[in-house]
C-alpha positions as CSV (number, residue, x, y, z in Angstrom):
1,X,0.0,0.0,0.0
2,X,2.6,2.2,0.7
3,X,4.2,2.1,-3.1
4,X,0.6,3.3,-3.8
5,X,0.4,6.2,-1.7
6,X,3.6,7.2,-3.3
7,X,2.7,6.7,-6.6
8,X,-0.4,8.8,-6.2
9,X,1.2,11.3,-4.3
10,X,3.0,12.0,-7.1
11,X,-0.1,12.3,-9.5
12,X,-1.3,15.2,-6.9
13,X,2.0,17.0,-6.9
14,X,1.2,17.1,-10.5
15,X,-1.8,18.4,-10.8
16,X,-3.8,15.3,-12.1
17,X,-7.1,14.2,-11.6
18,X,-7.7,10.7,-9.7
19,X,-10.7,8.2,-9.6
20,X,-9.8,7.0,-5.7
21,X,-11.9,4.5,-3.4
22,X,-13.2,6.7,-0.5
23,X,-14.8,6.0,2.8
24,X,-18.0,6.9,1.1
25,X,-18.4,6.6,-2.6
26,X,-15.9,6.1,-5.8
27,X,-14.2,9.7,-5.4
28,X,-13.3,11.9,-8.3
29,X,-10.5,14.1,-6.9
30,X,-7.5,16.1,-7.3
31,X,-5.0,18.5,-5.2
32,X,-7.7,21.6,-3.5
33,X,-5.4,23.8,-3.8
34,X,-4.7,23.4,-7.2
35,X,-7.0,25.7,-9.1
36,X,-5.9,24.5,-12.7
37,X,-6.6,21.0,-11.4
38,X,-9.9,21.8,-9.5
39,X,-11.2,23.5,-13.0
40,X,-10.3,20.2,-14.5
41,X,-12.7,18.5,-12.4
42,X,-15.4,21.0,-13.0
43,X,-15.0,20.5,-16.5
44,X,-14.6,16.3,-16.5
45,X,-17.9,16.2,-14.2
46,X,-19.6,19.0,-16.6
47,X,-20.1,20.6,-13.0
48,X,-21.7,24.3,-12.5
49,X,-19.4,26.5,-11.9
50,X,-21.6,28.0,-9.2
51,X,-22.1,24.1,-6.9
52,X,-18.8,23.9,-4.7
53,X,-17.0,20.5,-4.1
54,X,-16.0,19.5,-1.1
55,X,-12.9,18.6,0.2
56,X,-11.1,15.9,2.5
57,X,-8.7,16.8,4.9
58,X,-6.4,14.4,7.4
59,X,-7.1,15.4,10.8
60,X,-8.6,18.7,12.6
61,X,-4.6,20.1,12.9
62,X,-5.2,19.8,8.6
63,X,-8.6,21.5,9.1
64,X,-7.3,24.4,11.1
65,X,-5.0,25.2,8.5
66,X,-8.2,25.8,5.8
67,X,-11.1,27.4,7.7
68,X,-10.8,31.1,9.8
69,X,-12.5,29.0,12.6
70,X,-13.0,25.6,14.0
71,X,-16.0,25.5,16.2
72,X,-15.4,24.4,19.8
73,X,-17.3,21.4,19.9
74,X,-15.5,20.2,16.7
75,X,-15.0,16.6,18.7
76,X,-19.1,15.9,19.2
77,X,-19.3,17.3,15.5
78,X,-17.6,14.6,14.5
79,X,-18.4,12.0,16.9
80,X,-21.8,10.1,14.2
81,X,-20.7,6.7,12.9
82,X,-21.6,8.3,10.0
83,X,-19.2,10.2,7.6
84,X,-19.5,13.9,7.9
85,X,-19.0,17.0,5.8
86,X,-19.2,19.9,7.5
87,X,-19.5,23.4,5.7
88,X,-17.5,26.1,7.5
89,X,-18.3,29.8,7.2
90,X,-14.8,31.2,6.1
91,X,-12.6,29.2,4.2
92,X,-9.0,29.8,3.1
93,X,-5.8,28.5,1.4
94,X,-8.1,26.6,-1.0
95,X,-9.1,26.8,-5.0
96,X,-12.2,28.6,-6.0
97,X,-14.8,26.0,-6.3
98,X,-13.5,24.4,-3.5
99,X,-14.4,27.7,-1.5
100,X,-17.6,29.0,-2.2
101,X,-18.8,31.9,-4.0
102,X,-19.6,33.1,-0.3
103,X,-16.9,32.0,1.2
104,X,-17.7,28.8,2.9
105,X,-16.5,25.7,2.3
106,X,-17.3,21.5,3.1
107,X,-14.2,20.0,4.5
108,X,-14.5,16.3,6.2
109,X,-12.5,14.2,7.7
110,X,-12.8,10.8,5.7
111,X,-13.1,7.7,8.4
112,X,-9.5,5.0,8.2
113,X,-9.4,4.2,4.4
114,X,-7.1,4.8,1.1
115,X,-8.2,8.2,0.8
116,X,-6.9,9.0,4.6
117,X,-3.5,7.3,4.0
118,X,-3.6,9.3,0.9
119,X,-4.0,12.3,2.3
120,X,-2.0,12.3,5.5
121,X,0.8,11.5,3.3
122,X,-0.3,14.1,0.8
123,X,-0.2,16.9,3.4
124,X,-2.9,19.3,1.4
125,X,-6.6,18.8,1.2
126,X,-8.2,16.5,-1.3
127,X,-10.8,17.1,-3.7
128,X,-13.6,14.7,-3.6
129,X,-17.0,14.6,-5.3
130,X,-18.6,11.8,-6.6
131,X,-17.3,9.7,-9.4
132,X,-20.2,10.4,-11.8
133,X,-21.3,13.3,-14.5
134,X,-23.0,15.9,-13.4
135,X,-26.9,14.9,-12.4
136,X,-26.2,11.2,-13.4
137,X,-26.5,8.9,-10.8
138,X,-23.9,8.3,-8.5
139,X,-22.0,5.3,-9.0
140,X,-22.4,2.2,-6.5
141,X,-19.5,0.2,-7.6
142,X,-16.5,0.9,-9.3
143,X,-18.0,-1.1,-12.7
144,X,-20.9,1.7,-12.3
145,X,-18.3,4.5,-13.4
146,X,-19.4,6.2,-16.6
147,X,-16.5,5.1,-19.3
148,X,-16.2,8.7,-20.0
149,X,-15.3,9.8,-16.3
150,X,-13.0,6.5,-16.9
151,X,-11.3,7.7,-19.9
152,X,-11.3,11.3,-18.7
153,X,-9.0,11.1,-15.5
154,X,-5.3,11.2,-15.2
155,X,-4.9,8.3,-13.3
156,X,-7.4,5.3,-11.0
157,X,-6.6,3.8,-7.6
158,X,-7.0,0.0,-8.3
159,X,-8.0,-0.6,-5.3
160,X,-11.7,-1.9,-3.5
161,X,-12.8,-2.2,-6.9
162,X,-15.6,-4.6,-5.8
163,X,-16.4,-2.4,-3.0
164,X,-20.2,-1.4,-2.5
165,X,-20.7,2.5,-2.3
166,X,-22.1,3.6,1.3
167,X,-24.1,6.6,1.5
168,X,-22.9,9.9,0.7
169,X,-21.8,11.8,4.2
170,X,-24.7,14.1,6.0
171,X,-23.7,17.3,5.5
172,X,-24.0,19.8,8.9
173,X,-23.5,23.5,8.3
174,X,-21.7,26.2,11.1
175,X,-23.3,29.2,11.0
176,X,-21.9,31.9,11.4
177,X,-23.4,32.6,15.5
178,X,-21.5,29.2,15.8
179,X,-24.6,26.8,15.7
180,X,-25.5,24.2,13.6
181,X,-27.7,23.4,11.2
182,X,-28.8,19.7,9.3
183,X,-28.5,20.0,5.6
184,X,-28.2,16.7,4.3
């Protein structure tokens, strides 16, 4: 596993696009702070400009380093079994799409898989969205890809390739008085 962390570290330091296996769902993702890259992922997806993607980071020290401010009870925000994005108010340091027309941004912290190794490794933020075209279904299984997304991307993590997508995270907005809100 390690030689594949390497080899896809690599990829991001170059700016390319990757399909990766996720906690979640097949990913489609690149480096989030790489604007030329995150474009590409607009444009491979066929993704409004105007719907922001969200990002996976490492670790809340990662997190800190991306959003003006980490609410307090960060640690119960995060305690669900279940995945979860969380949009932040002020984002920084990342690609526009990435951050929000308004300046928020969806940053998780994915649960132990490929995508965490990856990213720990990686250092930077990782784009991920769902491996699909705009408004097409998303993808189950890796054999559920559309051929085009397949064809598209620099490069695809053989990995879990016969692994069942879960459900996409919930999604839990700060506002900006620091409460919380459900969106997904």
């Amino acid at each position: 596993m390690i030689a594949e962390i390497k080899k896809y570290t690599k990829a991001l330091y170059a700016g390319k696009s990757l399909v990766y296996p996720a906690d979640t769902i097949w990913g489609l993702g690149c480096d989030a702070t790489n604007q030329e890259a995150v474009n590409k992922i607009f444009a491979l997806k066929n993704r409004p400009k105007n719907k922001p993607l969200i990002a996976l980071v490492a670790n809340i020290d990662m997190l800190r380093r991306y959003v003006e401010t980490v609410p307090e009870n960060i640690n119960e925000l995060l305690q669900s079994d279940r995945p979860t994005t969380i949009v932040y108010p002020n984002g920084k340091g990342l690609a526009k799409g990435v951050i929000s027309g308004n300046g928020s941004v969806a940053l998780r912290i994915p649960k132990p898989c490929f995508a965490l190794d990856l990213i720990s490794e990686y250092g930077k933020p990782l784009v991920s969205t769902s491996a699909n075209l705009s408004g097409e279904p998303i993808p189950a299984t890796y054999n559920e890809i559309d051929p085009y997304i397949l064809a598209q991307v620099d490069e695809t993590v053989p990995l879990d390739k016969d692994k069942v997508a879960r459900v996409p995270s919930q999604v839990l907005q700060v506002m900006p008085d620091g409460s919380v809100q459900q969106l997904r």
